[in-house]
PQR file of N, CA, C, O and H, with PARSE charges and radii, in Angstrom:
ATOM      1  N   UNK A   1       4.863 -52.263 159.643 -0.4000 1.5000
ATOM      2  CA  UNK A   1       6.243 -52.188 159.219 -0.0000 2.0000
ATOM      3  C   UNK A   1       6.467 -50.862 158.490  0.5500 1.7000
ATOM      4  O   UNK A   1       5.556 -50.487 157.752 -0.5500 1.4000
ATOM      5  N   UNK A   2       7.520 -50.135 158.598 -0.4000 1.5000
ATOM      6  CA  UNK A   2       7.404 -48.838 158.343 -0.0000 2.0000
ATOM      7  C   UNK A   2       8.093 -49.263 157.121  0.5500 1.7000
ATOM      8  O   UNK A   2       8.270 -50.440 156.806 -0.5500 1.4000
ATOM      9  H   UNK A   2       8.260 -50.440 159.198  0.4000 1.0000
ATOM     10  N   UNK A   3       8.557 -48.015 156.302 -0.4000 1.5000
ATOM     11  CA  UNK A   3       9.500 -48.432 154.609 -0.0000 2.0000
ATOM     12  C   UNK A   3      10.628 -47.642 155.155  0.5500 1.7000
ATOM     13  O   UNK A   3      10.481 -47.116 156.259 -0.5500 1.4000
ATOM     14  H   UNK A   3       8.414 -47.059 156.558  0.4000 1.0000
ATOM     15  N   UNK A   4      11.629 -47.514 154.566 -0.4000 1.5000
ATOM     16  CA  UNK A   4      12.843 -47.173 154.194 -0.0000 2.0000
ATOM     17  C   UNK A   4      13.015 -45.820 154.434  0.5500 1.7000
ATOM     18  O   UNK A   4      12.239 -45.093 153.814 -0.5500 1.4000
ATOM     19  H   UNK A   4      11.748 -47.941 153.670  0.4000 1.0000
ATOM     20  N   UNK A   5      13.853 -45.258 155.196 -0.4000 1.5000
ATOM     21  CA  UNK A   5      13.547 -43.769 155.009 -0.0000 2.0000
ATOM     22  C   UNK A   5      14.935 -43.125 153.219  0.5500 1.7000
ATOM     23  O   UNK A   5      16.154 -43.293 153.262 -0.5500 1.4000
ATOM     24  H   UNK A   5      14.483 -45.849 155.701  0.4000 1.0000
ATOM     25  N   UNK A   6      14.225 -42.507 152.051 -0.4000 1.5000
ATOM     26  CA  UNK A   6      14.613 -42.345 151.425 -0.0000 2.0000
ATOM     27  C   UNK A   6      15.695 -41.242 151.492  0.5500 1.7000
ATOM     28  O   UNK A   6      15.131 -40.321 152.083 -0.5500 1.4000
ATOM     29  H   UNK A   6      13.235 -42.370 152.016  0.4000 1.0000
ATOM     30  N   UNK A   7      16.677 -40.939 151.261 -0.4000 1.5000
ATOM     31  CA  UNK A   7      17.465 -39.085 151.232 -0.0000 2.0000
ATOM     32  C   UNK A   7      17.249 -38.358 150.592  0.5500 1.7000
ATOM     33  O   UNK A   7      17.429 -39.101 149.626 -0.5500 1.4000
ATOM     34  H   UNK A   7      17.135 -41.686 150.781  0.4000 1.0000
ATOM     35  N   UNK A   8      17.003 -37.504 150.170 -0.4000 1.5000
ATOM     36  CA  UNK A   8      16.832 -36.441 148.944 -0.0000 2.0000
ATOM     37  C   UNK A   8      18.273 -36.038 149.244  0.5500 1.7000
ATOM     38  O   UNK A   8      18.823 -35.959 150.342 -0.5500 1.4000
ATOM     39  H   UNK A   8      16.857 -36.901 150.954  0.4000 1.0000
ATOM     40  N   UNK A   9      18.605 -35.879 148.418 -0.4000 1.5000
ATOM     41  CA  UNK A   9      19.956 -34.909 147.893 -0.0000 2.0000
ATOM     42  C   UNK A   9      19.633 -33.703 146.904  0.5500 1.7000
ATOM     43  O   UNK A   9      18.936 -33.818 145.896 -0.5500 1.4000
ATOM     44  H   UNK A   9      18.158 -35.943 147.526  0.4000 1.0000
ATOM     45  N   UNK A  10      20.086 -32.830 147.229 -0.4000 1.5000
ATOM     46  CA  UNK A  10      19.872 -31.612 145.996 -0.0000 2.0000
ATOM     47  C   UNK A  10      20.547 -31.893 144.880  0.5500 1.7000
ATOM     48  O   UNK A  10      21.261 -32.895 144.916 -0.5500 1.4000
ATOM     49  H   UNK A  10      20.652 -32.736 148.047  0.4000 1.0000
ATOM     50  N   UNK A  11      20.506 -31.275 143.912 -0.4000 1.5000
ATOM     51  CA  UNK A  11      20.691 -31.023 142.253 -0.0000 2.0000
ATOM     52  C   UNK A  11      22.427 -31.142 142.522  0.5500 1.7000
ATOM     53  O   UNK A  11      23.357 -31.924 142.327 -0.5500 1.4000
ATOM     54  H   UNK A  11      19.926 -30.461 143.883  0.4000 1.0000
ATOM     55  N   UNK A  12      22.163 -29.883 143.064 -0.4000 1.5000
ATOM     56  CA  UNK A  12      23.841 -29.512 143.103 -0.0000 2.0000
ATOM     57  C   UNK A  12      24.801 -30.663 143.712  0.5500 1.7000
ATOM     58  O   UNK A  12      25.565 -31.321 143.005 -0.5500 1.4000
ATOM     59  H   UNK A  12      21.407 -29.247 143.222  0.4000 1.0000
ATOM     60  N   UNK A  13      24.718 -30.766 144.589 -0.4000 1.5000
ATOM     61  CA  UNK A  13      25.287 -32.239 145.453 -0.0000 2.0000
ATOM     62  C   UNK A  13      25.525 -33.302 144.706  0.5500 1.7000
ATOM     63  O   UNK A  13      26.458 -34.075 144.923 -0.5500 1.4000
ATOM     64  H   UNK A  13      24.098 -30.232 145.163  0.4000 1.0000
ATOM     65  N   UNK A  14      24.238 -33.481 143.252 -0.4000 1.5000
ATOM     66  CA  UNK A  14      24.220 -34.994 142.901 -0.0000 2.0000
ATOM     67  C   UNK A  14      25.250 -34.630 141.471  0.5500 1.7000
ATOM     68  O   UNK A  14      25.924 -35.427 140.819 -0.5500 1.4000
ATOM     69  H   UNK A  14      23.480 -32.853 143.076  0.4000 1.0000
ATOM     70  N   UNK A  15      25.080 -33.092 141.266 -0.4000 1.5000
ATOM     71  CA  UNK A  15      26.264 -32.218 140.128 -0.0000 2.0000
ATOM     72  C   UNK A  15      27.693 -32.805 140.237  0.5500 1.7000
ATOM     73  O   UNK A  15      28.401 -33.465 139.477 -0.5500 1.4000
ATOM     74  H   UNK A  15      24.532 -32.444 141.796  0.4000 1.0000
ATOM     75  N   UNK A  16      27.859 -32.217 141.698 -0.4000 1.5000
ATOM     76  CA  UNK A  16      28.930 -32.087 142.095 -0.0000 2.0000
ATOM     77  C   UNK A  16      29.452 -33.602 142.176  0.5500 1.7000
ATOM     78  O   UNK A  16      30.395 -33.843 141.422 -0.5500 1.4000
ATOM     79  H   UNK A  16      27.284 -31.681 142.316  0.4000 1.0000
ATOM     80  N   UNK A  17      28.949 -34.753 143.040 -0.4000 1.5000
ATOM     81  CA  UNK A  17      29.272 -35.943 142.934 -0.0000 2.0000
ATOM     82  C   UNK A  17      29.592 -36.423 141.706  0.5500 1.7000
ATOM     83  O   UNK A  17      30.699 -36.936 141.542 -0.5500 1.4000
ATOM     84  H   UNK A  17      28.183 -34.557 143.652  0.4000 1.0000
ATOM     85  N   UNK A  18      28.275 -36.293 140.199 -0.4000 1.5000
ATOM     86  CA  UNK A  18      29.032 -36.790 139.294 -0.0000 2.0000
ATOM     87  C   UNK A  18      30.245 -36.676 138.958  0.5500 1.7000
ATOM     88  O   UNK A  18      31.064 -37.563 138.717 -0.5500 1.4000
ATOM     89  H   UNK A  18      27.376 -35.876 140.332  0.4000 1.0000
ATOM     90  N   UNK A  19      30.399 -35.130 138.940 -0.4000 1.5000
ATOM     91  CA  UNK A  19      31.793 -34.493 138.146 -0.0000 2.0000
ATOM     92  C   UNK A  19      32.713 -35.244 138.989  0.5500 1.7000
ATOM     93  O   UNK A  19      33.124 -36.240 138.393 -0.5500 1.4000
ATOM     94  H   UNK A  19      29.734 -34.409 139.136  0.4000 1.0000
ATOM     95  N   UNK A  20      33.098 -35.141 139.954 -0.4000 1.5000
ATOM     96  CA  UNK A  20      34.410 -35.776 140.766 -0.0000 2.0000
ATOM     97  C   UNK A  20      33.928 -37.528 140.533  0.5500 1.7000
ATOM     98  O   UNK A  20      34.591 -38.347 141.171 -0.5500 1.4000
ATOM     99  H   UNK A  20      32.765 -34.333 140.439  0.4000 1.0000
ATOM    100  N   UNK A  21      33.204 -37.863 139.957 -0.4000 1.5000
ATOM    101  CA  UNK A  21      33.019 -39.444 139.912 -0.0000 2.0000
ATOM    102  C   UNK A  21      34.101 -39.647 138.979  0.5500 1.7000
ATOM    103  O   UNK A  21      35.178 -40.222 139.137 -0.5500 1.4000
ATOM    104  H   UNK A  21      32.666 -37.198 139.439  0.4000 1.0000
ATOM    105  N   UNK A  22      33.485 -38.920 137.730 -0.4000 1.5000
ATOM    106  CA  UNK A  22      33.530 -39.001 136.647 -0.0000 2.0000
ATOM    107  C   UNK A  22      35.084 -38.706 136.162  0.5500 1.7000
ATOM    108  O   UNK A  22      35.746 -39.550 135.558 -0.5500 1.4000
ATOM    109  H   UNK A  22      32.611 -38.452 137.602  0.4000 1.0000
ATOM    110  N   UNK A  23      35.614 -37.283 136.540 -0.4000 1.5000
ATOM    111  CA  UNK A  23      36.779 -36.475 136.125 -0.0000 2.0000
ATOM    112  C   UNK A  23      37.533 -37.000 137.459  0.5500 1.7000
ATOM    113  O   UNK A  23      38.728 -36.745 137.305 -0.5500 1.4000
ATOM    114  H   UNK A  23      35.076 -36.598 137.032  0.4000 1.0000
ATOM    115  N   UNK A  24      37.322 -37.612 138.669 -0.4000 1.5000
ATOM    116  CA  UNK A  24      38.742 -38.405 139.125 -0.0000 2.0000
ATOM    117  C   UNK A  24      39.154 -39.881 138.696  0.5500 1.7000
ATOM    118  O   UNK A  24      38.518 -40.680 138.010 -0.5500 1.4000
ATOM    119  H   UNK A  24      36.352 -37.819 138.794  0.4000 1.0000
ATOM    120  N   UNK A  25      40.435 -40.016 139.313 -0.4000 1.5000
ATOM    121  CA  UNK A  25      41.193 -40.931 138.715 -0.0000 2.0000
ATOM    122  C   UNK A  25      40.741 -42.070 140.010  0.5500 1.7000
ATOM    123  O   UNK A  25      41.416 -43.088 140.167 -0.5500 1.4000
ATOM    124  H   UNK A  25      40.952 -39.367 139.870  0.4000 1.0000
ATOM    125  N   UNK A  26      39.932 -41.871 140.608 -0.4000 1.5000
ATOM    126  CA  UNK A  26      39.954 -42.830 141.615 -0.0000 2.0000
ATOM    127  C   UNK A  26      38.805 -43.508 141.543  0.5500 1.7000
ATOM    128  O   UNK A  26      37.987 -43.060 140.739 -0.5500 1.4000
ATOM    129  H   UNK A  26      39.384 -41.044 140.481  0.4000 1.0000
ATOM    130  N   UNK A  27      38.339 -44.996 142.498 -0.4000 1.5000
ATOM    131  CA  UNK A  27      37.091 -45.563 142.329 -0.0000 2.0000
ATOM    132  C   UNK A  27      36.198 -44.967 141.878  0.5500 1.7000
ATOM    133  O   UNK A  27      36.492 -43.823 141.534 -0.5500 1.4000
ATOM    134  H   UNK A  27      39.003 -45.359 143.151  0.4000 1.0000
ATOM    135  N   UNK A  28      34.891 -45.356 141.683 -0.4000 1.5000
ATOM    136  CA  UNK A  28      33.610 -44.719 142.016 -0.0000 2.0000
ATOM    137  C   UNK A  28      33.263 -44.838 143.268  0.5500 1.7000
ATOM    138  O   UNK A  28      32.771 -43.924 143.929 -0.5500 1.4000
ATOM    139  H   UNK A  28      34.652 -46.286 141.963  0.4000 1.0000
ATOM    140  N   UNK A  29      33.606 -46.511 143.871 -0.4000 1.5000
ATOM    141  CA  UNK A  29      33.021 -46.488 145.476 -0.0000 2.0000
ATOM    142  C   UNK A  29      34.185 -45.709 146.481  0.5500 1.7000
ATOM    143  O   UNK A  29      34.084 -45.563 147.699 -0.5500 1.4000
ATOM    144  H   UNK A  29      34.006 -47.254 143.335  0.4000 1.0000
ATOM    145  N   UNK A  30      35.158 -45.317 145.727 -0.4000 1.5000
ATOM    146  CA  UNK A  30      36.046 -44.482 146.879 -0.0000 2.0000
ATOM    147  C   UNK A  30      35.070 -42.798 146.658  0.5500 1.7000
ATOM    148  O   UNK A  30      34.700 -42.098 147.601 -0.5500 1.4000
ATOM    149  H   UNK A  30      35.240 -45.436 144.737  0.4000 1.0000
ATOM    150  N   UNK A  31      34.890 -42.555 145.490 -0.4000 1.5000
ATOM    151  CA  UNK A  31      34.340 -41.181 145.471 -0.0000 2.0000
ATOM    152  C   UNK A  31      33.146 -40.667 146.492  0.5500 1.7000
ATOM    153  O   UNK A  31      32.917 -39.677 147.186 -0.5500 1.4000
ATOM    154  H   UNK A  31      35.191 -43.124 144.724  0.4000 1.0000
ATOM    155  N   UNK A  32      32.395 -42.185 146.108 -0.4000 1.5000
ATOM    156  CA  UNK A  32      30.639 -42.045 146.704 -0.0000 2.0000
ATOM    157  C   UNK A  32      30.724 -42.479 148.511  0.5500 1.7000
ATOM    158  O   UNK A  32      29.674 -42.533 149.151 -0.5500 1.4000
ATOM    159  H   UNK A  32      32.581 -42.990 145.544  0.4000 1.0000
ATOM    160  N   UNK A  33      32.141 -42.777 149.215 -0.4000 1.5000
ATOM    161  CA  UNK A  33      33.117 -43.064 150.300 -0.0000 2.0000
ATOM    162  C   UNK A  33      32.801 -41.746 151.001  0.5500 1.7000
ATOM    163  O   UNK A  33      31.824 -41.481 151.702 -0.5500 1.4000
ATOM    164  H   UNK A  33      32.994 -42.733 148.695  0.4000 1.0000
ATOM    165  N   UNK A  34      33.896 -40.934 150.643 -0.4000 1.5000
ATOM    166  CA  UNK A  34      34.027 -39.885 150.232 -0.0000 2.0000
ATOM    167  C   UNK A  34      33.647 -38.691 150.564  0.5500 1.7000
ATOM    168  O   UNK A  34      34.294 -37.845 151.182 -0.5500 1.4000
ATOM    169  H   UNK A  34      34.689 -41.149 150.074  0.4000 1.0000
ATOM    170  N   UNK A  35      32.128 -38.599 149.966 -0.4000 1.5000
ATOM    171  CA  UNK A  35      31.273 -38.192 149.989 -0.0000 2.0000
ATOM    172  C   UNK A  35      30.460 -38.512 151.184  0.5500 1.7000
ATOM    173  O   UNK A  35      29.919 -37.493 151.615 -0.5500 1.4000
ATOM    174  H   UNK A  35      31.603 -39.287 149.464  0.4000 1.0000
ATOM    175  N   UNK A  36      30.254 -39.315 151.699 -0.4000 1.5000
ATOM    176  CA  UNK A  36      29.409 -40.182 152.259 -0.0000 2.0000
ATOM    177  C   UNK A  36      28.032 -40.431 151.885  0.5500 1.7000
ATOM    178  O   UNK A  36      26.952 -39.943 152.219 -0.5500 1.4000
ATOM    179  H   UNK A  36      30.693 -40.143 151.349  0.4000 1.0000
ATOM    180  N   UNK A  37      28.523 -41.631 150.837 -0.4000 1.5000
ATOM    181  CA  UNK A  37      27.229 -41.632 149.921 -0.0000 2.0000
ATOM    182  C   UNK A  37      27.465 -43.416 149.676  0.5500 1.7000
ATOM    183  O   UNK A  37      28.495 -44.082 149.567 -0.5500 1.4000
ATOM    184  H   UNK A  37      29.400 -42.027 150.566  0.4000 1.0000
ATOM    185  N   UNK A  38      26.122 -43.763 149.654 -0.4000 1.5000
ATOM    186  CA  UNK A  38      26.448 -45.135 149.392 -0.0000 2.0000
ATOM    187  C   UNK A  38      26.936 -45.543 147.893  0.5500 1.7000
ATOM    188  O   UNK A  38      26.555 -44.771 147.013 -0.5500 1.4000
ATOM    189  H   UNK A  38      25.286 -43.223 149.743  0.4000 1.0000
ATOM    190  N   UNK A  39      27.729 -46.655 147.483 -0.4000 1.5000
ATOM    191  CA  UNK A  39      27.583 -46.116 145.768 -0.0000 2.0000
ATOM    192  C   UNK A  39      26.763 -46.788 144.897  0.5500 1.7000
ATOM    193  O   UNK A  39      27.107 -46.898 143.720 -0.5500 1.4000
ATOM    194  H   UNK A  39      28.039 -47.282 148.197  0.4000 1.0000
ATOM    195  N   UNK A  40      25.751 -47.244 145.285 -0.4000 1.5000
ATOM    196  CA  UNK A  40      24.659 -47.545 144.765 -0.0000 2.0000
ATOM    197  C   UNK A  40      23.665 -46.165 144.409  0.5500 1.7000
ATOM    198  O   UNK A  40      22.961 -45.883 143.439 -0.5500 1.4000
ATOM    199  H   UNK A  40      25.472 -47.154 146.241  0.4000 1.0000
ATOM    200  N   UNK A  41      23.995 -45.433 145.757 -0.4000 1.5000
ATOM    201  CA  UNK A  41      23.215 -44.494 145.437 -0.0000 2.0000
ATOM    202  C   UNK A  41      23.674 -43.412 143.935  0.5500 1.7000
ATOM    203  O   UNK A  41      22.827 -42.919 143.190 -0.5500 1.4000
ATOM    204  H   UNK A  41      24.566 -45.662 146.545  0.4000 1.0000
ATOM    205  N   UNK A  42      25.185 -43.237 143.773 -0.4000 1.5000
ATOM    206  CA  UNK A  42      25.694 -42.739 143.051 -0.0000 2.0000
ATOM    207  C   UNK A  42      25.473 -43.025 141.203  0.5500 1.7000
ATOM    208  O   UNK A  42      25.034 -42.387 140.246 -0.5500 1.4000
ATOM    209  H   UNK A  42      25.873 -43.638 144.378  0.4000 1.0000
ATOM    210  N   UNK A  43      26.126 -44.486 141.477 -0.4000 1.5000
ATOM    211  CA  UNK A  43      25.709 -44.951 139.826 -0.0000 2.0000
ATOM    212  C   UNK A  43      24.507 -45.038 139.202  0.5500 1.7000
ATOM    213  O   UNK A  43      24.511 -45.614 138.115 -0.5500 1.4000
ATOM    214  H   UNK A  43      26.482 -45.005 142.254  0.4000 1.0000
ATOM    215  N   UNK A  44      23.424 -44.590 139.634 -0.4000 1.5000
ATOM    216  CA  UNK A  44      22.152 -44.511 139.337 -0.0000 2.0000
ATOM    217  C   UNK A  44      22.256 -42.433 138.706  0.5500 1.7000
ATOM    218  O   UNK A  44      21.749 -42.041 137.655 -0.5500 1.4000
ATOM    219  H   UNK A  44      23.420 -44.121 140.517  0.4000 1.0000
ATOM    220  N   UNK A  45      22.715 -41.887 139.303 -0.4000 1.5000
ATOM    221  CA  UNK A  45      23.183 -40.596 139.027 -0.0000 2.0000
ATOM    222  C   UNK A  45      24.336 -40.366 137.880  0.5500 1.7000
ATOM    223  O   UNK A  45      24.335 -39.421 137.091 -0.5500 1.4000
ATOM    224  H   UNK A  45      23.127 -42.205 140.157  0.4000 1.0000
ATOM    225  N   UNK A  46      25.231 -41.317 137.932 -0.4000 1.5000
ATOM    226  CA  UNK A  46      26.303 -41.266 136.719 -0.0000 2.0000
ATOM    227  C   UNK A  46      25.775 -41.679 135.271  0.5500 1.7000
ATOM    228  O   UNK A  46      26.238 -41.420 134.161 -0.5500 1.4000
ATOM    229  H   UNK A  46      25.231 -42.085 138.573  0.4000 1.0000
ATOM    230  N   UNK A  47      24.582 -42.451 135.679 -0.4000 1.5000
ATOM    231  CA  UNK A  47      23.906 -43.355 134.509 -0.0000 2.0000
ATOM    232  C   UNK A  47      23.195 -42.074 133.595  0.5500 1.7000
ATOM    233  O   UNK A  47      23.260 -41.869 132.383 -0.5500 1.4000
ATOM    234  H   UNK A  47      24.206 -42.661 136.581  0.4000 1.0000
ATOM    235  N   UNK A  48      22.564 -41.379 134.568 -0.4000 1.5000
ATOM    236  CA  UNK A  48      21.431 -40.335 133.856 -0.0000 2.0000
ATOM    237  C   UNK A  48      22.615 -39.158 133.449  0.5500 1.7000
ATOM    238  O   UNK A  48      22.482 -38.630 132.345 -0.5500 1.4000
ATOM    239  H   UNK A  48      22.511 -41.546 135.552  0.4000 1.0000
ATOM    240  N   UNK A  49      23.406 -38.867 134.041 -0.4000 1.5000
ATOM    241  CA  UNK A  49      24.272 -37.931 133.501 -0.0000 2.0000
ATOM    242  C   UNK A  49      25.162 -38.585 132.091  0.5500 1.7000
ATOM    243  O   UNK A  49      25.679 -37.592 131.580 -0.5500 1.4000
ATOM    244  H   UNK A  49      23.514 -39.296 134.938  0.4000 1.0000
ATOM    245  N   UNK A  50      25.438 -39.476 131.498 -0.4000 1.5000
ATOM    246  CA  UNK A  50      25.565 -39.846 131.061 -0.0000 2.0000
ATOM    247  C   UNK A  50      24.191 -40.102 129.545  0.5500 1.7000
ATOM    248  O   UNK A  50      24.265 -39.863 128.339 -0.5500 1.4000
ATOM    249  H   UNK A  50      25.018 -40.283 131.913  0.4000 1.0000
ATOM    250  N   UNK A  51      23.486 -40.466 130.098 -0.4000 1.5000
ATOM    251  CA  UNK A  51      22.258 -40.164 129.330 -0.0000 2.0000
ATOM    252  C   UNK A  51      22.282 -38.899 128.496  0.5500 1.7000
ATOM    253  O   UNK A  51      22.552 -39.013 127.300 -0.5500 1.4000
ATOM    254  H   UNK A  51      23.426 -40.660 131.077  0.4000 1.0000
ATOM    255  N   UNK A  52      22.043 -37.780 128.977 -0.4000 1.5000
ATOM    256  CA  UNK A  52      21.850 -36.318 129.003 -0.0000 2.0000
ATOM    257  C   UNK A  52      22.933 -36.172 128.244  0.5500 1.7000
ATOM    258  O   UNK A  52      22.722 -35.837 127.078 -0.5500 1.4000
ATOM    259  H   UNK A  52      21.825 -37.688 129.949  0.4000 1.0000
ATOM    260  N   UNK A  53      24.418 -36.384 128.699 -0.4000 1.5000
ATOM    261  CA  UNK A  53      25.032 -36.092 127.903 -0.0000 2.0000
ATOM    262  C   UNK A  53      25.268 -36.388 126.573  0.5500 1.7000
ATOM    263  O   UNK A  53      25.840 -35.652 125.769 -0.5500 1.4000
ATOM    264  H   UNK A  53      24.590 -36.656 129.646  0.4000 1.0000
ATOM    265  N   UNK A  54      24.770 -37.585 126.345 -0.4000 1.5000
ATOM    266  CA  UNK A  54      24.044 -38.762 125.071 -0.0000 2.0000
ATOM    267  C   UNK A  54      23.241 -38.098 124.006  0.5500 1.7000
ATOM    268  O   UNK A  54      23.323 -38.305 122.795 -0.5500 1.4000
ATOM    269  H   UNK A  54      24.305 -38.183 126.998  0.4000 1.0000
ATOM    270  N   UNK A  55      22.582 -37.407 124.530 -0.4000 1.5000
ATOM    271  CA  UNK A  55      21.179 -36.712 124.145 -0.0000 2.0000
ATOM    272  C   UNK A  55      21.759 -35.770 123.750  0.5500 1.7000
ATOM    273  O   UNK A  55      21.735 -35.545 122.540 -0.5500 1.4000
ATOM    274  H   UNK A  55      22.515 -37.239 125.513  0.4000 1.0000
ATOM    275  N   UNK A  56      22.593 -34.757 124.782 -0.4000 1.5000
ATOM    276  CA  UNK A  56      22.547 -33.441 124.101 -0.0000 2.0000
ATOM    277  C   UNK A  56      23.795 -33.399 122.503  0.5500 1.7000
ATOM    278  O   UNK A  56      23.912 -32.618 121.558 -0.5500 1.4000
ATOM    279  H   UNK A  56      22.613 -34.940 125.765  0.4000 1.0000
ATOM    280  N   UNK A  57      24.312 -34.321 122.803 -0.4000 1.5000
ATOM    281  CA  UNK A  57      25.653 -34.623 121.987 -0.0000 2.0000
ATOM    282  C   UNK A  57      24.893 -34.769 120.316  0.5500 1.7000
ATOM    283  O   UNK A  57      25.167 -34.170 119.276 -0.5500 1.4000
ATOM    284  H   UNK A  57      24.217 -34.955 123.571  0.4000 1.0000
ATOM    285  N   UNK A  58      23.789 -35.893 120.628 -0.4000 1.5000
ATOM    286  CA  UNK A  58      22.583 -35.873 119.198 -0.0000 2.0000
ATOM    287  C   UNK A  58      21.974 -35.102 118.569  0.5500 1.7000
ATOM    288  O   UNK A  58      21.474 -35.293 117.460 -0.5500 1.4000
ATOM    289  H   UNK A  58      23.565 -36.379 121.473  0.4000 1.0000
ATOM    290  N   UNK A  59      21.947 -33.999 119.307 -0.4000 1.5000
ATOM    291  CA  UNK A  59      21.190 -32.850 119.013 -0.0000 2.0000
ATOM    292  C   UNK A  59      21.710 -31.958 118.417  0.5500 1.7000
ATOM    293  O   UNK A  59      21.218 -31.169 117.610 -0.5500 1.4000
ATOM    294  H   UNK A  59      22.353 -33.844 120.208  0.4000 1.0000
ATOM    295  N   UNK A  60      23.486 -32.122 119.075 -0.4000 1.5000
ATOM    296  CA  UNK A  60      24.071 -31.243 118.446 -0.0000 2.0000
ATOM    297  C   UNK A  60      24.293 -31.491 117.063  0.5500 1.7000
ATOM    298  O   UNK A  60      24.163 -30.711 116.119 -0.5500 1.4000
ATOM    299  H   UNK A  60      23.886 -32.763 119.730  0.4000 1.0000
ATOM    300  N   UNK A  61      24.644 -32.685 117.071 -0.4000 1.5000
ATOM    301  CA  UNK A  61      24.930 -33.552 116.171 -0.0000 2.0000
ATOM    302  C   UNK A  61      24.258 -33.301 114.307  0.5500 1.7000
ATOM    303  O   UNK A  61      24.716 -33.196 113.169 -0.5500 1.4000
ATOM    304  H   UNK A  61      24.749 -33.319 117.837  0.4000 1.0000
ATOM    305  N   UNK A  62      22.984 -33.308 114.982 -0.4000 1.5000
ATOM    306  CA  UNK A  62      21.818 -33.062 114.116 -0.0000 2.0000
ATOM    307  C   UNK A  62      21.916 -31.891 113.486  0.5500 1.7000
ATOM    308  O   UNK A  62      21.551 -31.796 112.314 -0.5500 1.4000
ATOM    309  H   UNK A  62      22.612 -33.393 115.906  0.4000 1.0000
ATOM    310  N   UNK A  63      22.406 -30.871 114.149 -0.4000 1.5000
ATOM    311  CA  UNK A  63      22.300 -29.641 113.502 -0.0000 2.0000
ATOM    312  C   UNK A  63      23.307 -29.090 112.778  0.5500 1.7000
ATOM    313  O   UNK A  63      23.149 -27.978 112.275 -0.5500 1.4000
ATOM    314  H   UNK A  63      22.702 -30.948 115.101  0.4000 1.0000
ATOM    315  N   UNK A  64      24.266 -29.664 112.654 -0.4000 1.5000
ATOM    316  CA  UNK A  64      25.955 -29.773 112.239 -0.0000 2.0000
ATOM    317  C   UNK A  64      25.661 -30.070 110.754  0.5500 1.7000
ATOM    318  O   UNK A  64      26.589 -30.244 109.964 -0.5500 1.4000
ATOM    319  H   UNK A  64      24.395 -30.567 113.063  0.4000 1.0000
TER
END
């Protein structure tokens, strides 16, 4: 039985998807539509960008 064939997507691509996830006014599953992206695959990407942005916000935070 073979496995799943996985996609790699580049950096930029998964950039670019957040931002229009994120900064439009429309679904997420219309965005990751869209795109042609499943949106499973997407919210796993909004999660960590979200993270990061978490993080760097603390840091700044810290030094204030």
């Amino acid at each position: 039985m073979s496995q799943p064939t996985v996609k790699k997507y580049p950096a930029e691509f998964k950039e670019r998807a957040v931002k229009l996830a994120v900064e439009s006014e429309q679904l997420i599953a219309q965005t990751a539509r869209d795109l042609g992206i499943n949106e499973n695959t997407l919210h796993p990407w909004i999660g960590k960008y979200h993270r990061v942005e978490r993080q760097e916000k603390e840091v700044h935070d810290e030094h204030l």
